[in-house]
N, C-alpha and C positions, 0 to 999 in steps of 0.2 A: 504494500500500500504506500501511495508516495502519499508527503502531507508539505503544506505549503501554509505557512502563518503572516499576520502583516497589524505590524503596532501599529493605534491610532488613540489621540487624546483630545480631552474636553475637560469644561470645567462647570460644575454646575451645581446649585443646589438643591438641597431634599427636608423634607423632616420625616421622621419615621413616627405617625400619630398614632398608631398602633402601641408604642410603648409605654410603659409607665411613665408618668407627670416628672418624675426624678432620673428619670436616664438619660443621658448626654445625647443620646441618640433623638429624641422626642423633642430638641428645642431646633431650630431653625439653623444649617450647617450646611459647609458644601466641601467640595472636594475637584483634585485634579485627577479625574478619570483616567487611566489606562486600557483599553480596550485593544486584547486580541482576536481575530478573526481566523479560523484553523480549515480549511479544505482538504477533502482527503480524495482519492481517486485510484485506483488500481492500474489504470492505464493514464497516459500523457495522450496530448489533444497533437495536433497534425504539427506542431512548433515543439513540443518537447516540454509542455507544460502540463500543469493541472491545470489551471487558468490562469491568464495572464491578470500580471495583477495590476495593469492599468484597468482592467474592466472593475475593480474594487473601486475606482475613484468614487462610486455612486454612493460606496458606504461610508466613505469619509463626508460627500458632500450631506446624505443624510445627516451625521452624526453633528458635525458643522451647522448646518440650518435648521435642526430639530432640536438639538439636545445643547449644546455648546451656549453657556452665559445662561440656562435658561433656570427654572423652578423646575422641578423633574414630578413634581406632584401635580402642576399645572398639564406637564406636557403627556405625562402619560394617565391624567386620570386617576388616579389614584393613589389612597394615603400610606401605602405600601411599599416605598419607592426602594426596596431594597436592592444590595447588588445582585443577588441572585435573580431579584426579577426584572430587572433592567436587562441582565445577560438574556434571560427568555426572550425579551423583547427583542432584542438586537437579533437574537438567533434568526426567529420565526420571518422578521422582514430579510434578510440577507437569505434563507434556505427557500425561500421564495422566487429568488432572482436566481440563485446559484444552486444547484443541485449538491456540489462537493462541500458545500459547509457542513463540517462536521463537529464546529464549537464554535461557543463565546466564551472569552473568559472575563472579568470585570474587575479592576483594580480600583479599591476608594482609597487605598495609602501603599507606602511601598511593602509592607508587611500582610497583606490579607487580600486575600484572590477568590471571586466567587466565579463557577464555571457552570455553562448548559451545553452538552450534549446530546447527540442521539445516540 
């Protein structure tokens, strides 16, 4: 299986309202996003790629124009904005566009990584 990854960053804010009134998490906070995108593929396309990874520009431009500077509870609806469901998010629009996605991973600090796979 060949795999083919590609780092992209954002910065944006969340609150997580789900949490108890005293958790660091529950008051209004943001972060410098890390986001990997992982394609996997068994065989290479007629160039010798999984996909060429100018065809990702769409997900940096998404992530740029949707997410980047914004509220993340705003942008996606919900008071849940965790990084594991942010990675869902990110998955589901990108494995839409591209068959060989086979992850997201989501970075809110350099120490903790939440990931969506199939």
């Amino acid at each position: 299986m060949y795999t083919i990854k590609k780092e992209f960053h954002f910065s944006a804010s969340h609150q997580l309202l789900q949490m108890p009134a005293h958790h660091p998490c529950a008051r209004l906070h943001g972060h410098n996003y890390v986001v990997v995108i992982e394609l996997q593929s068994a065989s290479l396309n007629e160039y010798g790629f999984v996909r060429d990874y100018l065809e990702l520009k769409a997900f940096k431009e998404y992530i740029d124009n949707t997410l980047d500077h914004r509220h993340l509870n705003e942008v996606l609806g919900d008071a849940n904005t965790t990084a594991e469901r942010l990675a869902k998010h990110l998955f589901e629009w990108a494995k839409a566009r591209w068959p060989e996605v086979s992850a997201i991973a989501v970075s809110e600090t350099p120490k903790t990584w939440a990931e969506y796979r199939v």
